[in-house]
GUVEXFI-361983 format. One record per residue (C-alpha): residue number from 0; residue in one letter; chain; x, y, z. Coordinates in steps of 0.001 Angstrom, whole numbers, plus 500000, padded with zeros to 6 digits. Example, Ala and Ser with C-alpha at 12.3 -4.5 7.8 and 13.67 -1.06 7.14 Angstrom:
2
n	res	chain	u	v	w
0	A	A	512300	495500	507800
1	S	A	513670	498940	507140
***
This chain:
511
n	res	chain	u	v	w
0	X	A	874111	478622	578470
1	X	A	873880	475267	579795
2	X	A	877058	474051	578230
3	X	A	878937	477336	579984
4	X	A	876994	475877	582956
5	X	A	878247	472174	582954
6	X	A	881678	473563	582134
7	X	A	881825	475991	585444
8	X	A	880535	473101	587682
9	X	A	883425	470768	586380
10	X	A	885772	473375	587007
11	X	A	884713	473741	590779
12	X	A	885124	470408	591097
13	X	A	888384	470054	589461
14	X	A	889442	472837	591893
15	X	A	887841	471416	594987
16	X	A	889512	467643	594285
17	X	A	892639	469509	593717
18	X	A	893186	472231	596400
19	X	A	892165	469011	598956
20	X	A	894971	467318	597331
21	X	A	897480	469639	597153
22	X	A	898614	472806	598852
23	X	A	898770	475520	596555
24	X	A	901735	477353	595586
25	X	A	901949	479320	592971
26	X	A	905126	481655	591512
27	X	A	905687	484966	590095
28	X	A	908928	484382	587661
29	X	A	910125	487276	585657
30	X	A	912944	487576	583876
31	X	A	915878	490762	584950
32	X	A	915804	492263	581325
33	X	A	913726	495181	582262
34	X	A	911762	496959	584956
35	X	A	908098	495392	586648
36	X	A	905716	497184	584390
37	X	A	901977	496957	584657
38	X	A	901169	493397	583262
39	X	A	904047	492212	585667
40	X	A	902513	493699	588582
41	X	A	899024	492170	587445
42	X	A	900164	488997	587508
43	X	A	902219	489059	590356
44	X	A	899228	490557	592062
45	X	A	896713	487599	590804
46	X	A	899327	485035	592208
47	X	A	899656	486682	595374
48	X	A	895920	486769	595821
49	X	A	895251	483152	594566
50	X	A	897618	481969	597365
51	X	A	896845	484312	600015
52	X	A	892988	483388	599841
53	X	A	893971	479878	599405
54	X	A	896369	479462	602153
55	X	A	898769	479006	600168
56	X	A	902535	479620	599177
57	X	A	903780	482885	596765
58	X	A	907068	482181	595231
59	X	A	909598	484910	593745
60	X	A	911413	483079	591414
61	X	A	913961	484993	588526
62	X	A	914571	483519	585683
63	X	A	917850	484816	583982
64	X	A	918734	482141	581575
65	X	A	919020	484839	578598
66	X	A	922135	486548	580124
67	X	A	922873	488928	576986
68	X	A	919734	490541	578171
69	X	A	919673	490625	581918
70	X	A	920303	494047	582933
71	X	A	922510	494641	586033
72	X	A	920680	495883	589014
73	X	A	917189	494697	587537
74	X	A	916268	491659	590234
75	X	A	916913	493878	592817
76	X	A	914127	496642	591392
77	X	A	912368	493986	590538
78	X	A	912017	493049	594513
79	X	A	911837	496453	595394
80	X	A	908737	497511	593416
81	X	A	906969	494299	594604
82	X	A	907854	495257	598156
83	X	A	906427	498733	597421
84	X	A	903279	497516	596239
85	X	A	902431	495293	599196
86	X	A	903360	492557	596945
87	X	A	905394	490181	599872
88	X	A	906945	486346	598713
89	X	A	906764	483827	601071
90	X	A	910087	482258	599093
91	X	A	912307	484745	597436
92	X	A	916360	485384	596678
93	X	A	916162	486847	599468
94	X	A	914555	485211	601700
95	X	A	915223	481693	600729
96	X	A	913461	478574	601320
97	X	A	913139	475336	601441
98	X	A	913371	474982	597482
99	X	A	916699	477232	597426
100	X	A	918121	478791	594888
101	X	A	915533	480893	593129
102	X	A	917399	482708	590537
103	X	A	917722	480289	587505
104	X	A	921637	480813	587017
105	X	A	921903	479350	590245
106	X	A	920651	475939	589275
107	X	A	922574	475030	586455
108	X	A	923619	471744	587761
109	X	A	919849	471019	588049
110	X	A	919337	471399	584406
111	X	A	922278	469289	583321
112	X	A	920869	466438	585492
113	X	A	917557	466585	584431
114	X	A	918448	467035	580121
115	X	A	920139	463809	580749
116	X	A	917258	461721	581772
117	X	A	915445	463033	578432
118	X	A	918088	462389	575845
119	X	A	918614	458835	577851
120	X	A	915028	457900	577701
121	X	A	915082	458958	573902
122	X	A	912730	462907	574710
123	X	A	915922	465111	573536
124	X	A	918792	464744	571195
125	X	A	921679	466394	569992
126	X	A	921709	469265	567617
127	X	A	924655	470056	565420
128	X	A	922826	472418	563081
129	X	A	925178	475760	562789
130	X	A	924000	479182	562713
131	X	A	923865	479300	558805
132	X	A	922194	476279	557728
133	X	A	919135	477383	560382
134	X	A	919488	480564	558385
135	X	A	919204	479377	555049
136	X	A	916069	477449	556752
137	X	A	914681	480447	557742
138	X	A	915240	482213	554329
139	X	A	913917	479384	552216
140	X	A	910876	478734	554128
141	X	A	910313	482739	553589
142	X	A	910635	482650	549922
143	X	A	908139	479603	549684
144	X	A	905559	481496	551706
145	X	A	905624	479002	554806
146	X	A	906339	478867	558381
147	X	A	909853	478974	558838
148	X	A	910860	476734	561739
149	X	A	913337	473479	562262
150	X	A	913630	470531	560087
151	X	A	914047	468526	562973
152	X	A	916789	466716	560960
153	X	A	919132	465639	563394
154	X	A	916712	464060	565293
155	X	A	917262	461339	563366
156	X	A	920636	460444	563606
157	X	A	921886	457387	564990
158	X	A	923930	457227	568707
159	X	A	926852	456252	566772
160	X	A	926686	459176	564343
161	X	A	926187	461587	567831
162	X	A	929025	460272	569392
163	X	A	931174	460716	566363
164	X	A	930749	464785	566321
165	X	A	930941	465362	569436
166	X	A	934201	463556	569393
167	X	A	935213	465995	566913
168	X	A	934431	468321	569181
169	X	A	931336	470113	566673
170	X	A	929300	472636	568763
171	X	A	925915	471391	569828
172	X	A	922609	472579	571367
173	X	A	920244	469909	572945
174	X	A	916453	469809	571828
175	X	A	913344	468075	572797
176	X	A	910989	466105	570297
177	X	A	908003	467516	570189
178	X	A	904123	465233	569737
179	X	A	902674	465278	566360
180	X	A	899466	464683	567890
181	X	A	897704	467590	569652
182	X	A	895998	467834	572718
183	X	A	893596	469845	574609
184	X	A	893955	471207	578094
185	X	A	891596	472678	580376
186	X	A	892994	476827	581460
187	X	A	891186	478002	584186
188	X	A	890510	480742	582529
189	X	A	889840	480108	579182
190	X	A	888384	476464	579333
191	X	A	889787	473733	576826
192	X	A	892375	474877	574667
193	X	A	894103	473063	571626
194	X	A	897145	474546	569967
195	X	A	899125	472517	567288
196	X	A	902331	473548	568125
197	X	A	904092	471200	564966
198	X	A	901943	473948	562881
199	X	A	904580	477351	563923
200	X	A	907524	475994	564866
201	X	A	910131	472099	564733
202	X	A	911742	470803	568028
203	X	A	912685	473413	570259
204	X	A	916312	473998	572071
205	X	A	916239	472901	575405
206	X	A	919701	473649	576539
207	X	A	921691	476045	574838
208	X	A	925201	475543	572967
209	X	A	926321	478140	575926
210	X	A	924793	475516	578314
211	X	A	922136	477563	579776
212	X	A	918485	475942	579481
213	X	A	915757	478073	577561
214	X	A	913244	479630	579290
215	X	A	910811	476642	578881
216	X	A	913055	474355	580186
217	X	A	914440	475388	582931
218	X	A	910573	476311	583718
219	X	A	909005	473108	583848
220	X	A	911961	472173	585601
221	X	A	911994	474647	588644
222	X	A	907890	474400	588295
223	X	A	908253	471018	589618
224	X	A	910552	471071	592035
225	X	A	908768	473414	593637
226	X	A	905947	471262	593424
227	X	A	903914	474589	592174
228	X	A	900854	473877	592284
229	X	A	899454	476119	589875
230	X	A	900537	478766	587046
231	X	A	898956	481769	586828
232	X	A	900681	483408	583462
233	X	A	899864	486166	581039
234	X	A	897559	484855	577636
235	X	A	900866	485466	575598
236	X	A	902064	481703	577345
237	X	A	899428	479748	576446
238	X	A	900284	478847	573335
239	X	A	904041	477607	574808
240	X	A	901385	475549	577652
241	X	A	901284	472014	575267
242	X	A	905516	472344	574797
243	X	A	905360	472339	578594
244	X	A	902714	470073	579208
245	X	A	905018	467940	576810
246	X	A	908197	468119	578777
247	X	A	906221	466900	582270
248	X	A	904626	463730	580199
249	X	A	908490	462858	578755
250	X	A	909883	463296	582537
251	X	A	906663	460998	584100
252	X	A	905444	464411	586110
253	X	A	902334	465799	586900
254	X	A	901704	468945	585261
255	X	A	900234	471408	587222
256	X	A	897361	473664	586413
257	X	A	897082	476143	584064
258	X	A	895441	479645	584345
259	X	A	896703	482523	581611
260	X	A	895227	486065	582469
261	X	A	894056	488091	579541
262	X	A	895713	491158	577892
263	X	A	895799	494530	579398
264	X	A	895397	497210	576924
265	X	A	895489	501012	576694
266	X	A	892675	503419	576969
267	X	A	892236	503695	573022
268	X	A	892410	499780	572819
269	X	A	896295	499321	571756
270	X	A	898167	496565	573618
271	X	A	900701	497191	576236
272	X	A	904279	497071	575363
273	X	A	907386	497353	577581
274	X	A	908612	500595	575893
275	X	A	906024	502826	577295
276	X	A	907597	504902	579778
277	X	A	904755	505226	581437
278	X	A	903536	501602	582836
279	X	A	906659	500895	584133
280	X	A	905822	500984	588145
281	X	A	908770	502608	588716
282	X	A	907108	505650	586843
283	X	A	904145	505330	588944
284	X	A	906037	506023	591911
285	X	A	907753	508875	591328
286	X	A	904714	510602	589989
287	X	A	903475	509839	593507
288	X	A	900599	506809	592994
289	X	A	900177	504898	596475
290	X	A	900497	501269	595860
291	X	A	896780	500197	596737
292	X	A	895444	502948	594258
293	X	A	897992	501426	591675
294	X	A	896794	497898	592691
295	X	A	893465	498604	592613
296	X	A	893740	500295	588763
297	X	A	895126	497593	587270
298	X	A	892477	494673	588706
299	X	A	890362	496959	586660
300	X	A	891760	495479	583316
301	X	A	890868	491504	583810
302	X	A	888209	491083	586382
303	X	A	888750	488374	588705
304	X	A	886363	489648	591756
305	X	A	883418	488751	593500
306	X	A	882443	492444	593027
307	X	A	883441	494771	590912
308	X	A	884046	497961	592552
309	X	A	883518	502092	591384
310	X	A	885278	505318	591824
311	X	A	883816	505448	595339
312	X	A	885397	502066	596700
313	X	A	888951	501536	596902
314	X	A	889606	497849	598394
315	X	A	892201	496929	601271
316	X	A	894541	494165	601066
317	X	A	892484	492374	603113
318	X	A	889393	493263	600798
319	X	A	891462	492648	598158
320	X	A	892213	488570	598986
321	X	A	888586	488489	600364
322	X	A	887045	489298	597142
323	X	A	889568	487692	594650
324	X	A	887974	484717	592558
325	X	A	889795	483102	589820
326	X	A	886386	481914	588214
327	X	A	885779	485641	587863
328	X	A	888551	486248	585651
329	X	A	887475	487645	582147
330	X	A	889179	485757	578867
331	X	A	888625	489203	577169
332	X	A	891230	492120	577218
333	X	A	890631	494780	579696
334	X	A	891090	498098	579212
335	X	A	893587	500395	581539
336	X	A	891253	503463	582439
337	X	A	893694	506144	583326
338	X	A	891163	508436	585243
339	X	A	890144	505826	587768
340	X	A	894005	506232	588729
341	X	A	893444	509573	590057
342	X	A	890427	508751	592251
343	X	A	891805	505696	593252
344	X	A	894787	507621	594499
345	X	A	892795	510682	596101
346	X	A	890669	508094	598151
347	X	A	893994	506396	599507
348	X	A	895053	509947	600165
349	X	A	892223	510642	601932
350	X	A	892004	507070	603821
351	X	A	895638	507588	604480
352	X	A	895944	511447	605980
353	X	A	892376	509783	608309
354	X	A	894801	508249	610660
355	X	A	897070	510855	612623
356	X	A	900047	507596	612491
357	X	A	900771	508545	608984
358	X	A	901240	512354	609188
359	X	A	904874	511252	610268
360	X	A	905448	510018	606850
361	X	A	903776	512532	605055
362	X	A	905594	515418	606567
363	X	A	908562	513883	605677
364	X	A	907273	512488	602098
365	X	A	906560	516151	601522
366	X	A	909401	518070	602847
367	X	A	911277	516533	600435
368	X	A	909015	517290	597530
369	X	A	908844	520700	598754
370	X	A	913179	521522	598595
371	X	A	913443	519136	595640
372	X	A	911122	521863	593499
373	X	A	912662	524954	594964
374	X	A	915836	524731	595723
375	X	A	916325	528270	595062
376	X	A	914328	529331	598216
377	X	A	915844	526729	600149
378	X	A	918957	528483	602178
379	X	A	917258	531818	602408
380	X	A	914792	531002	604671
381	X	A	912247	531410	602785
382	X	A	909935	527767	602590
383	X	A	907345	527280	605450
384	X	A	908131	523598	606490
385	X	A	907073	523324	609881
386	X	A	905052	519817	610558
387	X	A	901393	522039	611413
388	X	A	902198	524000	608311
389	X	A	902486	520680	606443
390	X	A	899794	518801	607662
391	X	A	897145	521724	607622
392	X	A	897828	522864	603517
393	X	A	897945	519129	602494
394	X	A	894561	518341	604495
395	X	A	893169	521874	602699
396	X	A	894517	520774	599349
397	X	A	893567	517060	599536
398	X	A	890622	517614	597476
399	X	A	892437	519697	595213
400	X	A	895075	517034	594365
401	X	A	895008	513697	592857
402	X	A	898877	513416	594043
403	X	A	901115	514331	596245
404	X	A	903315	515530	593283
405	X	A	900640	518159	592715
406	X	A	901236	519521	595772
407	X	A	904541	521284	594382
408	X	A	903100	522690	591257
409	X	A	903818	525895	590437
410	X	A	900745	527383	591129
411	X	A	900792	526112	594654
412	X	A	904231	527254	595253
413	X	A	902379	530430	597518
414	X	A	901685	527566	599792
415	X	A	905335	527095	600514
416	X	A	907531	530470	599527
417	X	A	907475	532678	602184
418	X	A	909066	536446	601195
419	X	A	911691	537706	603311
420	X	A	911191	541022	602372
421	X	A	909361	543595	600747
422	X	A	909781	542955	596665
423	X	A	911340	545939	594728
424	X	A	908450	546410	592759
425	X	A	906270	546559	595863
426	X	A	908399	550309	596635
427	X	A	908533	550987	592853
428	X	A	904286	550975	592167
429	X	A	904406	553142	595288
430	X	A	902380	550789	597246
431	X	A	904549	550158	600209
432	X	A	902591	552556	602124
433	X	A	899555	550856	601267
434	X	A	899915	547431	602747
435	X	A	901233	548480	605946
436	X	A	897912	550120	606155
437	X	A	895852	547094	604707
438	X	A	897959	544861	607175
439	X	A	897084	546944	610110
440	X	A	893263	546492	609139
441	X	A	893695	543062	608389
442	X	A	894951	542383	612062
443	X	A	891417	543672	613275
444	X	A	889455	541579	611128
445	X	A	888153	538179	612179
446	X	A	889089	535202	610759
447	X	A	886029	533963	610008
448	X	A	886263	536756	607306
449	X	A	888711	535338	605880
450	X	A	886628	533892	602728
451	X	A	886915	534730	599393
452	X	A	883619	535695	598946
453	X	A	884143	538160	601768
454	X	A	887768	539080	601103
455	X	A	887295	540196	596851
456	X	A	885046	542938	597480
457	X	A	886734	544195	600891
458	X	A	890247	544144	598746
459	X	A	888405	546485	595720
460	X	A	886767	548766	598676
461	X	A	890326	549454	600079
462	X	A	891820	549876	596903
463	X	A	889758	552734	596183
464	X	A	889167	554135	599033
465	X	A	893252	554434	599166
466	X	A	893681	555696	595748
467	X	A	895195	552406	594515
468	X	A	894868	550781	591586
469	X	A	893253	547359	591901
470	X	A	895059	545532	589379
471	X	A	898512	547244	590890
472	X	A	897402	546596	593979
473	X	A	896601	542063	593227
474	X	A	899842	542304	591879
475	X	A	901531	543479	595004
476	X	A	900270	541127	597403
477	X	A	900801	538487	595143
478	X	A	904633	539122	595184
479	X	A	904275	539727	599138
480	X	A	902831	536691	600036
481	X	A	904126	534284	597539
482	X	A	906763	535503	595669
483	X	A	905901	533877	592302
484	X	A	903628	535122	589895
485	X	A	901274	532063	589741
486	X	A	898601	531035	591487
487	X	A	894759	531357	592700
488	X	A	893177	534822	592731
489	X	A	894607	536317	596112
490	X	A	891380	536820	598169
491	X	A	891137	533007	597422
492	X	A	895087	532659	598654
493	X	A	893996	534490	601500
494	X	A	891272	532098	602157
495	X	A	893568	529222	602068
496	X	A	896434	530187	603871
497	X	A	894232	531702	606457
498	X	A	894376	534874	608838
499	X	A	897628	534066	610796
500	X	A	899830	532676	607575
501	X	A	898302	535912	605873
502	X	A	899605	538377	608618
503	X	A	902929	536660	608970
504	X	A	903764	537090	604841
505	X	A	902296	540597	605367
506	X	A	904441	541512	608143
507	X	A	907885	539583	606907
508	X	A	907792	542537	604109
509	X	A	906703	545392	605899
510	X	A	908644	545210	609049
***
């Protein structure tokens, strides 16, 4: 206890000497090979936060130096989805800055200039190993039950011997010699960490024979020119951290400091990976999530607040930077707890649909929705769109809902489908007759009495007392007032679509 103790207070300090020193910026860096999925939008998030409460500076940098993977398209859903979540870079490919350009394939030059000063000052050589001989490396260290990594042998060839194949023209890649001797660092998160890198794998390429830098690379590269501050990164980095830390000790830099957030996992405890549909944020959207619902569901899976907040508090943004510590963080995995998701998004609903400014948006949002599911009702007349029509079923089914997705399920289509006319089979069960006279009673009744604990046991009365079968006669009005087959009992369709909405379905079909 007192050890954890010591270890905190040297942290604060650390912190305290350093945000004095420097002015934090920080950087959210993904690469365009797939969409922002959950552990993306974490740590974007976490940066975000870190500088907002800081004063600070949130970068958007991409980092496409793998081009066989970067899918076209990508960076620009990439900067949508962080738009969409409230997510907003102070210095972005957008945007710009003062540190321009922030896609990596736009600083090749940068990379070139910088490998130079490394294989000059004796950090890097040149690697003429082909394609087969790491192979048979690979292979060979398999069979013998070892790691299989690099031999490292041509870093010991002489300048003369260098000079000599690339004269003869031999395809090269450039790598970086890696310390034999371990050392710790401190990660804000997890404390001192030691990882023998020379354990798992030889030197590592630095520039590729294509001439595009590896990822870690052209990281610490663009990490220092701009003068980041701090890195905020998923767990799965820390063991690349000492390779890195590396790099700014052969280059003279100050590294900056480390923080690596822990693993999100699934509900039954399995880790996240990239082919589940259904963290991709993109999915989120279309099932209808709103962004601080999302945002506040995934801060569930790491800690990293002053408070930690229930089912019954959904934070702002503000609330959100107020609260954020990054002493907080956990160094365990979190689990993802997909029914906090739902009341996370019916509060925001709720919070949302409060303030009349937004029913603009949500008449539109659901209009949409609306002739997206029925398209088949949608040139007859037949949907009920008008704005008070909108904004009084959504405030009635708000509680009912945990999106607005739900609002177009099929057994709330009666909300929406209006019949034009009276259905065939309405004429065929001989009950035409019948709801012309229940409509004309129904005029005369208050609305006030239009409850369903009122309205079941005046429908069975007028069934009998008319000589109609009860079960013929739920069947009818179903059809008249919805025109689908689904749905709540119809005294409690009644009840929600009120006395005037009730009268107008009723008289569409018997006028």
């Amino acid at each position: 206890m007192q050890r954890s103790i010591i270890r905190a207070t040297n942290l604060q300090l650390l912190q305290r000497r350093f945000f004095k020193k420097y002015h934090v910026r920080v950087r959210f860096a993904p690469s365009p090979t797939g969409h922002l999925h959950l552990g993306g939008l974490r740590t974007a998030l976490y940066n975000y936060l870190f500088a907002r409460s800081n004063n600070g500076t949130f970068i958007l940098r991409i980092e496409d130096t793998d081009q066989t993977r970067t899918i076209p398209g990508a960076i620009e859903k990439i900067q949508d989805d962080l738009l969409w979540a409230g997510i907003i870079s102070d210095e972005n490919p957008i945007r710009g800055g003062p540190v321009s350009p922030y896609i990596q394939s736009s600083r090749l030059e940068l990379y070139k200039e910088q490998v130079l000063k490394l294989l000059n000052n004796g950090s890097a050589y040149y690697c003429f190993c082909t394609e087969r001989r790491l192979d048979l490396l690979r292979k060979e260290a398999m069979k013998c039950g070892q790691v299989p990594k690099y031999d490292n042998r041509c870093r010991h060839f002489t300048k003369d011997e260098v000079k000599e194949m690339i004269k003869k023209n031999l395809a090269y890649c450039i790598r970086f010699k890696i310390s034999s001797t371990p050392e710790v660092f401190h990660d804000l998160v997890y404390g001192d960490v030691l990882h023998d890198i020379t354990k798992s794998e030889g030197d590592p390429v630095i520039i590729k024979s294509d001439g595009y830098p590896t990822y870690h690379f052209a990281n610490v590269i663009d990490d220092h020119f701009m003068e980041i501050s701090h890195v905020l990164r998923g767990v799965e980095w820390q063991v690349s951290t000492p390779k890195h830390i590396m790099l700014y000790k052969a280059f003279g830099w100050d590294p900056p400091i480390y923080g690596h957030l822990p693993l999100i996992m699934n509900a039954d405890g399995s880790k996240l990976s990239k082919r589940q549909g259904d963290i991709k944020i993109d999915s989120f959207r279309k099932q209808g999530i709103f962004p601080l619902a999302l945002l506040n569901y995934v801060i569930g899976a790491g800690g990293g607040f002053h408070k930690e907040h229930d089912n019954q508090d959904l934070y702002t943004y503000e609330e959100l930077i107020k609260q954020f510590d990054i002493t907080k963080i956990k160094s365990s995995s979190g689990k993802l707890m997909p029914e906090k998701l739902l009341e996370f998004n019916k509060l925001e609903m709720a919070n949302l649909l409060r303030n009349e400014k937004n029913h603009k948006f949500f008449i539109e949002r659901i209009k949409k929705l609306v002739l997206k599911a029925f398209p088949e009702w949608k040139n007859d007349g037949n949907l009920q769109l008008d704005d008070d029509h909108i904004i009084k079923t959504f405030k009635w089914a708000q509680n009912r809902i945990a999106t607005l997705n739900d609002l177009v399920k099929e057994d709330l289509a009666f909300l929406w489908i209006v019949p034009s006319c009276m259905p065939k089979q309405v004429k065929q069960d001989g009950c035409s007759d019948a709801i012309k006279l229940l409509n004309a009673e129904l005029v005369e009744i208050d609305a006030s009495n239009y409850k369903t604990d009122w309205m079941a046991p005046y429908l069975k009365d007028f069934a009998k007392k008319n000589g109609v079968p009860f079960a013929v006669l739920m069947k009818t009005l179903r059809s008249v007032m919805s025109g689908v087959n689904i749905g709540p009992p119809v005294a409690e369709m009644m009840e929600i679509l009120g006395k005037d909405r009730t009268l107008l379905r009723l008289q569409r079909c018997v006028s």
